[in-house]
C-alpha positions in Angstrom: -9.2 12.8 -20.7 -7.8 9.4 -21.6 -6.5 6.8 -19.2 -3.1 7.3 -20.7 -1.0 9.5 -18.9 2.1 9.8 -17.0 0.9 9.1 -13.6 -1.5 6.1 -15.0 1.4 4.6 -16.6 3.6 4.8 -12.8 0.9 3.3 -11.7 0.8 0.7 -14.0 4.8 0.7 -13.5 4.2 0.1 -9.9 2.2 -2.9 -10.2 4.6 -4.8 -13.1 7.3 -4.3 -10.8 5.8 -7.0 -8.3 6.7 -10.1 -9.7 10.4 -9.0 -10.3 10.0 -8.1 -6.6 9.0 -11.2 -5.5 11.4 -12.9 -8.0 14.2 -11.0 -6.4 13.3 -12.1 -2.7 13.0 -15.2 -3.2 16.3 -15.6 -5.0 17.8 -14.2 -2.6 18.7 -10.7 -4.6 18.4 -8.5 -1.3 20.3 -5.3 -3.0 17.5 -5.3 -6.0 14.6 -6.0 -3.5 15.5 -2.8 -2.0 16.2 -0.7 -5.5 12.4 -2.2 -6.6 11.1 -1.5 -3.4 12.3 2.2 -3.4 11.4 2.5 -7.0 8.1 1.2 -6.5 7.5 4.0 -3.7 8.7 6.7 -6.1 6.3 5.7 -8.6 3.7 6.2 -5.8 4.7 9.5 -4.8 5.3 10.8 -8.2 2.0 9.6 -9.7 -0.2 11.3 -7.3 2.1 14.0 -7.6 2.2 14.4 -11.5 -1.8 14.0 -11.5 -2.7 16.8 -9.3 0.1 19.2 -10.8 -0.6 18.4 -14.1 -4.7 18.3 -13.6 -4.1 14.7 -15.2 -6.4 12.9 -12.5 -8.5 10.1 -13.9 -11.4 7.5 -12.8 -9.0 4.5 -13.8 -6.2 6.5 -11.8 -8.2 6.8 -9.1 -9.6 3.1 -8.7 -5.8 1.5 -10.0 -3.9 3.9 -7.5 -4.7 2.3 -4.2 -5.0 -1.2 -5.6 -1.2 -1.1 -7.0 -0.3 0.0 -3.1 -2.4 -2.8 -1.9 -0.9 -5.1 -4.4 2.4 -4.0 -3.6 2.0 -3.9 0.4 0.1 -7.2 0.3 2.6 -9.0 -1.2 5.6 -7.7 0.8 4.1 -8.1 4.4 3.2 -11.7 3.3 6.8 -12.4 2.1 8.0 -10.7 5.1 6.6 -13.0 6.9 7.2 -16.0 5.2 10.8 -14.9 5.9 10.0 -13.9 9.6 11.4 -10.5 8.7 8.2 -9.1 10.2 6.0 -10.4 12.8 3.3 -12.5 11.2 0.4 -10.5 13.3 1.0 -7.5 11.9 0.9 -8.8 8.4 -2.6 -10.1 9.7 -3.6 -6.8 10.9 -2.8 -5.0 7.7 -4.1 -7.3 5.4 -7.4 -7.9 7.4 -8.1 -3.8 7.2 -7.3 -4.2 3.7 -9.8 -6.8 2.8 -12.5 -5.2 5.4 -12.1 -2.1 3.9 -12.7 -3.5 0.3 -15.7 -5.8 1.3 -17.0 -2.9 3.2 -16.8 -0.5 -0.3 -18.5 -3.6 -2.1 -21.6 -3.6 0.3 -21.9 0.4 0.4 -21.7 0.5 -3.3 -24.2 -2.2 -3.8 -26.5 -0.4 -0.9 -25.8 3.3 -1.8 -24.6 2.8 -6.1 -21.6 5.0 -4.5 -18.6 3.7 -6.0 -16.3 7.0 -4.7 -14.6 6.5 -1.6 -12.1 9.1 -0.8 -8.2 8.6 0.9 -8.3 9.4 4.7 -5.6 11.1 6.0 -5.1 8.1 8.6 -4.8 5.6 5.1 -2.3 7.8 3.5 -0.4 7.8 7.0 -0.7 3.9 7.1 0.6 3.3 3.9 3.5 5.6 4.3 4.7 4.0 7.6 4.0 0.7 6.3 6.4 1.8 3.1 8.7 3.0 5.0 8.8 -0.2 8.1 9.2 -2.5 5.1 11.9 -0.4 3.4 14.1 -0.5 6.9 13.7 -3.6 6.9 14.9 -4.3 3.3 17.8 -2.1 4.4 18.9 -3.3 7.7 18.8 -7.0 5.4 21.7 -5.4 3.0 23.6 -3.8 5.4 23.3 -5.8 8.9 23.0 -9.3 6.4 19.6 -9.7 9.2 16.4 -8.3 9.7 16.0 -5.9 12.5 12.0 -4.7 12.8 12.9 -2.1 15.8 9.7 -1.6 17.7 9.4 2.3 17.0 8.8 1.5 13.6 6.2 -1.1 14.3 3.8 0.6 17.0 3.2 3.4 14.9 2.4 0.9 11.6 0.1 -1.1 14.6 -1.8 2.3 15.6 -2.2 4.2 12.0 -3.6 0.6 10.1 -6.1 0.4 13.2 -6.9 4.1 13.2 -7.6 3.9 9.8 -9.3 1.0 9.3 -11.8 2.4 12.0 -11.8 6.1 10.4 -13.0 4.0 6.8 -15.6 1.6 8.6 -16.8 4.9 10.2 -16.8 7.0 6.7 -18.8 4.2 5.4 -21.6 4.4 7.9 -21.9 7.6 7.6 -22.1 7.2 3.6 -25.2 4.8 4.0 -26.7 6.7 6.7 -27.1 9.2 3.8 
């Protein structure tokens, strides 16, 4: 199957959409952060969606997939916090599983030549809160004209990153235990 498709091409969607992101934020364009935001979620959803219902799943699919999240989660918490829309810690947190979890796929696949690493439930869960404490915020910034980051969100963004950053480094021992 070739690597163009439907969902491959969301994906691909998803990551061109970041600079117009950014572009908007920093221009002050609060009303088509949000819509790119949103739209960018929907091409995550609808991708994964599309590939499994359409038996339409691909290696490049599979590998671009969670580095167009990353991409697009990375850059938002950073902005975020260049803005001091969210608190700059948690951008720390999420960013450090991020690059842990990475370096940590790097040295099993140089140790094991295993290259597949599978979605935890706890990831999926991260990203989704993540999407959706960013996305509040985005909102409360159109309709309050200020951020608001209420804790309820948060804690749940804190424990899911943590409990799946620990879930991954735990996979991955158990991968080079063999």
């Amino acid at each position: 199957m070739g690597v163009i498709n439907l969902p491959n091409i969301l994906t691909i969607t998803r990551i061109l959409i970041i600079p117009f992101f950014v572009t908007s934020l920093i221009y002050g364009h609060y009303r088509y952060s949000l819509c790119l935001f949103i739209g960018a979620a929907i091409t995550d959803t609808l991708d994964g969606l599309l590939a499994r219902l359409k038996d339409q799943k691909t290696t490049f699919g599979t590998i671009l997939d969670p580095v167009a999240d990353k991409f697009l989660l990375a850059t938002s918490f950073i902005f975020f916090s260049i803005y001091h829309w969210v608190p700059t810690w948690l951008t720390i947190m999420v960013i450090s599983r991020d690059i842990i979890i990475t370096i940590g796929w790097f040295i099993l696949y140089l140790s094991t030549h295993t290259a597949r690493v599978e979605p935890s439930i706890f990831g999926k869960a991260s990203n989704i809160f993540q999407v959706i404490l960013l996305a509040f915020v985005l909102l409360s910034i159109n309709i309050r004209g200020t951020a608001y980051v209420p804790s309820i969100l948060v804690w749940p963004v804190v424990l899911l990153t943590a409990l799946s950053g620990l879930h991954y480094i735990y996979r991955g021992f158990r991968t080079a235990s063999g």
